[in-house]
Structures are given as structure tokens and as C-alpha cells.
VMD Tcl script that draws the C-alpha trace (Angstrom):
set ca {
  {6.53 -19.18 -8.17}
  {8.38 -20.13 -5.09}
  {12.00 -20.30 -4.35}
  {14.33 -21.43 -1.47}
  {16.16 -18.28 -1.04}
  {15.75 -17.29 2.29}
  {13.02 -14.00 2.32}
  {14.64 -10.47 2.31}
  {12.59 -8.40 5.06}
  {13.06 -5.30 3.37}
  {12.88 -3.71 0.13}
  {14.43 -0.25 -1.72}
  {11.25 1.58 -2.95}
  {13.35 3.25 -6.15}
  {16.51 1.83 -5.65}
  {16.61 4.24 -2.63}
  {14.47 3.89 -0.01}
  {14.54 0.95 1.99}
  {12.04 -0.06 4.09}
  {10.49 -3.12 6.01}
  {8.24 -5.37 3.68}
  {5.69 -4.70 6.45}
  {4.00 -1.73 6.06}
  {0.52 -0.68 7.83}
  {-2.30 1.03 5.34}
  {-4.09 3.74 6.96}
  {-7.45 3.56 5.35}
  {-9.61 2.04 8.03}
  {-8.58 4.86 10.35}
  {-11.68 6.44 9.16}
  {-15.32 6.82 9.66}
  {-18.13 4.53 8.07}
  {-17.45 4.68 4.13}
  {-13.66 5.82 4.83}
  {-15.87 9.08 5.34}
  {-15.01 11.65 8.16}
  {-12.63 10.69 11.06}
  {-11.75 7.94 13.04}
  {-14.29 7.29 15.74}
  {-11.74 7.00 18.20}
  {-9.25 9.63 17.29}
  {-6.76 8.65 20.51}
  {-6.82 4.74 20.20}
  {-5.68 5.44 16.10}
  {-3.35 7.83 17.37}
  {-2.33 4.81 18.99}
  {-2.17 2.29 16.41}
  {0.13 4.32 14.49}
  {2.46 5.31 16.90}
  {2.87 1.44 18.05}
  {3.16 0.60 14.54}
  {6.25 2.67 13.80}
  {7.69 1.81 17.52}
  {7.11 -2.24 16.35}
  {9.25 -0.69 13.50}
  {7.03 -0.14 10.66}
  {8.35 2.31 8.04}
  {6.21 2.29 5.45}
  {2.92 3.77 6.06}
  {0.04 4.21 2.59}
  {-2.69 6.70 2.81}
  {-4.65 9.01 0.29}
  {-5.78 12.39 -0.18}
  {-9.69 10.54 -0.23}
  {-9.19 8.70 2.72}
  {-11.64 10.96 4.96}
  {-10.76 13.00 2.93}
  {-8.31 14.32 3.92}
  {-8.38 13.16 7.71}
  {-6.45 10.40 7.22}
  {-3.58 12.06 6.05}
  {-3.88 15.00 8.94}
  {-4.43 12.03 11.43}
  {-0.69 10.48 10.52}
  {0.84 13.72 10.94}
  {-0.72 14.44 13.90}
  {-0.09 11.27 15.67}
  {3.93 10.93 13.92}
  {5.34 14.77 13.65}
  {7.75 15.20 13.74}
  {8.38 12.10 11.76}
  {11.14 9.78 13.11}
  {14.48 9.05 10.60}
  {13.38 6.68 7.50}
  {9.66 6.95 7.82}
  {8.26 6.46 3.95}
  {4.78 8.20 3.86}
  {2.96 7.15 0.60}
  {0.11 9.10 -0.61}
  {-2.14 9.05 -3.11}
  {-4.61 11.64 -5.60}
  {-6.94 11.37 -8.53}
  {-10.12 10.39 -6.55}
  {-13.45 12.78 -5.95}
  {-15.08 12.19 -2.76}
  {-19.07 13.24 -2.48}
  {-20.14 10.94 0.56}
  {-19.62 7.79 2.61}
  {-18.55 5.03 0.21}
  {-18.46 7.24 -2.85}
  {-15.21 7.30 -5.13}
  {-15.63 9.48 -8.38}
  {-12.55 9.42 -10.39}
  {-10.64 12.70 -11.01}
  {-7.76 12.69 -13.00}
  {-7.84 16.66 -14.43}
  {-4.23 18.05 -14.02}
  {-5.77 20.86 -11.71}
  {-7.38 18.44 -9.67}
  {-3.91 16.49 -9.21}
  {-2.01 19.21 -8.68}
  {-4.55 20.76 -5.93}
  {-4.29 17.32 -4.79}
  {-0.11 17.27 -4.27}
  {-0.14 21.01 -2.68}
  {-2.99 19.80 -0.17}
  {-0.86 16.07 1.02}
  {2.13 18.27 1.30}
  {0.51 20.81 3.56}
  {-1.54 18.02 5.63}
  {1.39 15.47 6.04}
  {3.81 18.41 6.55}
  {6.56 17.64 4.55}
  {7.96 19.76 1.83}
  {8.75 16.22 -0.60}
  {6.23 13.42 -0.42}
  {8.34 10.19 -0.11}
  {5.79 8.36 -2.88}
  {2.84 9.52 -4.91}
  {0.45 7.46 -6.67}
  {-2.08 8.42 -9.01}
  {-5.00 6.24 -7.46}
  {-6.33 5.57 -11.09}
  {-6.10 6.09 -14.32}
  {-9.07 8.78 -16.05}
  {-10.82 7.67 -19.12}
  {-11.81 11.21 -19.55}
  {-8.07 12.36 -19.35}
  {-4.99 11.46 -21.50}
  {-2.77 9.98 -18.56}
  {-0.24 12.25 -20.23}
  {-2.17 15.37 -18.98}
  {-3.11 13.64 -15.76}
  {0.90 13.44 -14.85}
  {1.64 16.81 -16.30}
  {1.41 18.44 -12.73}
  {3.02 15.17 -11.29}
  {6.18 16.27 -13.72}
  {6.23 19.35 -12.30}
  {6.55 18.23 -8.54}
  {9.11 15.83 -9.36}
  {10.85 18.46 -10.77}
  {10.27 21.01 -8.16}
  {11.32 18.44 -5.57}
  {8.01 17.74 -4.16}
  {7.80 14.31 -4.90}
  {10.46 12.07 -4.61}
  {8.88 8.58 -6.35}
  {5.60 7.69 -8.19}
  {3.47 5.08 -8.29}
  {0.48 4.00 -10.13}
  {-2.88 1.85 -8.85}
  {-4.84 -0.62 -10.16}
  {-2.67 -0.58 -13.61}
  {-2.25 -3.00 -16.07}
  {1.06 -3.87 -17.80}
  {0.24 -1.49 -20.58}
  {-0.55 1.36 -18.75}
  {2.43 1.10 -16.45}
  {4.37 1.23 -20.10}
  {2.39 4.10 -20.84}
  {3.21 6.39 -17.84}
  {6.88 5.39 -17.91}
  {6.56 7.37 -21.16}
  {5.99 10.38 -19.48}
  {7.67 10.05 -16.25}
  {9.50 6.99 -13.86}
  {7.59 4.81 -12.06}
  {8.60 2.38 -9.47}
  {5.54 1.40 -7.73}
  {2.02 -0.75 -8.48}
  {-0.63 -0.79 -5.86}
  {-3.43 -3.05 -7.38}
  {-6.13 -5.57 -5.03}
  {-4.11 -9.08 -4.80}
  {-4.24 -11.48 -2.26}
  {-4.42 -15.56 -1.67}
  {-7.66 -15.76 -2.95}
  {-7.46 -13.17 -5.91}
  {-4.45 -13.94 -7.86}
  {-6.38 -11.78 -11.25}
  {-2.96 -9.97 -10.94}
  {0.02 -12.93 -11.51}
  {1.16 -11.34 -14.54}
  {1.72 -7.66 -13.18}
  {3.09 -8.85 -10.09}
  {6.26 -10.90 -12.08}
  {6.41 -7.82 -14.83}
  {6.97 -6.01 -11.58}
  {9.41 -7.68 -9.94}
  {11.50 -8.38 -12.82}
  {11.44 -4.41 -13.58}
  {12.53 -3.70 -9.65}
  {9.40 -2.11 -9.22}
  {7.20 -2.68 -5.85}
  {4.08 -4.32 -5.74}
  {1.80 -3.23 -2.94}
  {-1.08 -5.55 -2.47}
  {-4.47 -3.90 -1.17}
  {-7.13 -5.92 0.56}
  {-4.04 -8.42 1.46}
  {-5.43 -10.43 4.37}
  {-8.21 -11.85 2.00}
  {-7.57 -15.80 2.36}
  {-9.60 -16.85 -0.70}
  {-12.98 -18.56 -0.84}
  {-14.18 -21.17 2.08}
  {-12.98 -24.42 -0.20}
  {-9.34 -23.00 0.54}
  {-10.57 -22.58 4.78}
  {-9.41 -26.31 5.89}
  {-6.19 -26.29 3.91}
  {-5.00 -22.57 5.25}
  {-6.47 -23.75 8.30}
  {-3.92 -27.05 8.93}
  {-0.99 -24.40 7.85}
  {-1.62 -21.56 10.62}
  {-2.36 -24.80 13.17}
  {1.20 -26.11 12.38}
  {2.93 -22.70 12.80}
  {0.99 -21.55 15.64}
  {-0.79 -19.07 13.53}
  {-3.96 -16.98 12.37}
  {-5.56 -17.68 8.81}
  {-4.36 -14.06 8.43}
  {-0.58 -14.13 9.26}
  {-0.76 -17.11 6.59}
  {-2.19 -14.93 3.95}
  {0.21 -12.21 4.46}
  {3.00 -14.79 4.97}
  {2.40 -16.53 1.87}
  {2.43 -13.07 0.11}
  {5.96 -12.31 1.15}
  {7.62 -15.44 0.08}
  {5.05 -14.74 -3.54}
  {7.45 -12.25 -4.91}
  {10.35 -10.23 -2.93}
  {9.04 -6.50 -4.19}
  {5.70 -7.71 -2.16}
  {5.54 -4.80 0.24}
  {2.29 -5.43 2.41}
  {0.46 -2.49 3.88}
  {-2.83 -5.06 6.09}
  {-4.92 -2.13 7.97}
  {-6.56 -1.97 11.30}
  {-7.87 0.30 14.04}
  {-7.32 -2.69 16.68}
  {-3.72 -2.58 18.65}
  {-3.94 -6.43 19.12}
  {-4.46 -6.84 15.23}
  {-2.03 -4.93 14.35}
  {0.86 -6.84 16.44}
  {-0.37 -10.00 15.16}
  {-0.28 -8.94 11.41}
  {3.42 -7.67 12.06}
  {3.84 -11.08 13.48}
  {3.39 -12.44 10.54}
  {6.77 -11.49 9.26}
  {8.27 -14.09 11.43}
  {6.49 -16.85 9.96}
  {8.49 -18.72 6.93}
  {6.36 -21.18 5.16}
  {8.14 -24.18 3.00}
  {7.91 -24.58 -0.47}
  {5.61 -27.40 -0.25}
  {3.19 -25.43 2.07}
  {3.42 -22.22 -0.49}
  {2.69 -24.82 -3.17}
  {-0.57 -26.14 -1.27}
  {-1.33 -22.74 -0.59}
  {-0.73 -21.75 -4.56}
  {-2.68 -24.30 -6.41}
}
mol new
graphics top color blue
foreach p $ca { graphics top sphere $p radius 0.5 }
foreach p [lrange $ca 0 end-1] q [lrange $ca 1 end] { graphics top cylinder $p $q radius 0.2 }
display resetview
């Protein structure tokens, strides 16, 4: 799983874009439940704005992430948007109250879905859209249908599926390109192994949500010894340890705190060894 190759810090999302491996993910900029706004509209203002100054360009939010304030909140703080910004977006989720997710993956749905990200992140081509999941109720074929269309029409640019396995990735390729896989992975939940090598030998990215999860507490005093010797939080070891995983890793850790999010950038700087990735891996 590891190698000594030194770590590329950046990554072309479609052979195209290239961005910094690390990103920022906008969903805690939210209320309780990623429901409503941000409590403290200014300070996330904030957070963004310092992220892309600390050079983040590679921001991930959704249509259901308020809904909808989270993607009016980026805009807001970030247009006009500054050369080589990636904005990543996502549909196919219903949202009836705090902590509810209903999935939605009707063609009108996704296409009301595409219209309203365009018009709230004011662009006229979204960078990269993912479908947020795939509908047992709907053929995925008829869920991309609309997706097709904005590819075509130059709306979207990329597309990306989450929470995919292999076979379902396989299956949407049918209909349409896809060159990105947002599914939960971190240090202590490795379910996804499989997807994230099918990935990278395919030159797809793999985005990681949850990423700063360290694993359970009988992993505590080994990460622990690790961030001691590099001068480091549990947290910059997790997201270290998932950049030298896999170099289509792109890591997107959320927060509303300013101090958080400098350290989780600082991360970046930290290069374990192969023998502390292996301790780390086992």
C-alpha cells in the first residue's frame, strides 16, 4: 500500500483540472442537522476566504447542505471566484428537516437540482457534479439522463458519483464518464480498500468524507507516538496518512473554526515513512 515516491501535492480532477490534494468540505458551515445557515454567517465567510488565500482550490458542497445555503454561502463569501477555483457540487438528496436525508434520484429532481447549483454558485458550468447516491427506485440510467444533457449543454464540466461500489461506477460509465468517487474512508474505516485502488488505477479521484476519523481508541497510543514525533495533532496524522494511501486521495476535512482549518492544511507538510504508514496500516 505504501511507496517511497515522494507525494505529489496536487492532482488533475479529469485529466484537466489540477488542484491541491487539500481541499476544504463545506458541510459543517451549516446549522444543527446541516439544516438552515451557519450560525455565524461572517466568521464562515471567513473560513472560506482564508482557506482559498492558504491556497485551497478545491472546495465540495451540495445542493442539501442547508439546503441550499451552503452553496449561496460559498458564492457569497468567493464571487467573483479567483483563477482555478474547482467548486464541486452535489444532487439527488430530499431534505425535510434537521438531520433528514431522503434520497431523490427522479431525472426532474436532478435536473431542478443542476439549474438551482448553477444559479446559487453563479457559474454558468459547474466544475464537478456528483450524484450524491444512487436511487433504488430509479434506473441510474434515468437518474443521469438530465446529467447527459448538462454535459452536453456545457453545464457541467466532470461527474462524479458517492458512496458507489465498483459495479456501479461500471454501470454509470455506461451512460456517461466519470472521474470522481466520494465514499466515507478514513484511518479507522478502511470498508473501502478495494474502490480506492480500482480508482486510482482508472485515474479517477477518490474523495474521502468523514477523513479526520483516526479509528477506534486501541489505535489512540500508536497515532498518538506518531503526531508526538512530528510535532503533530492525531488529526494532521489521519489526513497525512491518507495522502501518502493513494495519490488520487483528494481530502476535503471541514470546519467552521479558523485555527482548525490552518492546522488541517498543515497537515500537508507532514511526510510520514513507510514504516510509520505501515504501523499506522495494520
Amino acid at each position: 500500500m505504501s511507496s517511497t515516491v515522494k507525494i505529489s501535492h496536487t492532482f488533475k480532477v479529469g485529466g484537466d483540472i489540477e488542484i491541491n490534494r487539500l481541499g476544504y468540505g463545506g458541510m459543517q458551515l451549516t446549522g444543527t442537522g446541516v439544516w438552515g445557515d451557519a450560525e455565524d454567517r461572517n466568521n464562515a465567510k471567513k473560513v472560506l476566504q482564508d482557506a482559498v488565500k492558504a491556497g485551497v482550490n478545491f472546495i465540495d458542497t451540495a445542493d442539501s447542505y442547508g439546503p441550499h445555503t451552503n452553496e449561496i454561502l460559498i458564492a457569497d463569501a468567493l464571487y467573483p471566484y479567483p483563477e482555478g477555483l474547482l467548486i464541486a457540487t452535489k444532487g439527488g438528496f430530499d431534505r425535510s428537516g434537521p438531520g433528514q436525508w431522503q434520497i431523490n434520484g427522479r431525472p426532474e429532481h436532478i435536473r431542478e437540482a443542476i439549474e438551482g447549483s448553477l444559479k446559487r454558485l453563479k457559474v454558468e458550468q459547474i466544475s464537478l457534479w456528483q450524484l450524491h447516491r444512487f436511487d433504488p427506485k430509479v434506473p441510474v440510467e434515468e437518474t443521469l439522463g438530465p446529467v447527459v444533457e448538462a454535459v452536453k449543454g456545457g453545464k457541467i464540466k466532470h461527474v462524479g458519483l458517492s458512496e458507489v461500489n465498483v459495479t456501479q461506477v461500471e454501470r454509470a460509465e455506461k451512460v456517461l464518464p466519470i472521474v470522481s468517487v466520494q465514499n466515507l474512508y478514513n484511518l479507522g474505516d478502511r470498508h473501502w480498500e478495494e474502490l480506492v485502488d480500482y480508482t486510482a488505477k482508472r485515474g479517477m479521484a477518490f474523495i474521502p468524507w468523514y477523513p479526520l476519523a483516526s479509528g477506534p481508541g486501541k489505535m489512540a497510543d500508536k497515532i498518538n507516538a506518531i503526531a508526538v514525533k512530528h510535532n503533530a495533532t492525531t488529526a494532521q496524522i489521519a489526513l497525512a496518512w491518507l495522502l501518502k494511501r493513494s495519490p488520487n486521495i483528494l481530502l476535503i476535512p471541514g470546519t467552521k473554526s479558523l485555527e482548525h482549518l490552518h492546522q488541517n492544511l498543515e497537515a500537508g507538510k507532514i511526510e510520514l515513512s513507510d514504516e510509520e504508514f505501515s504501523e499506522l496500516s495494520k
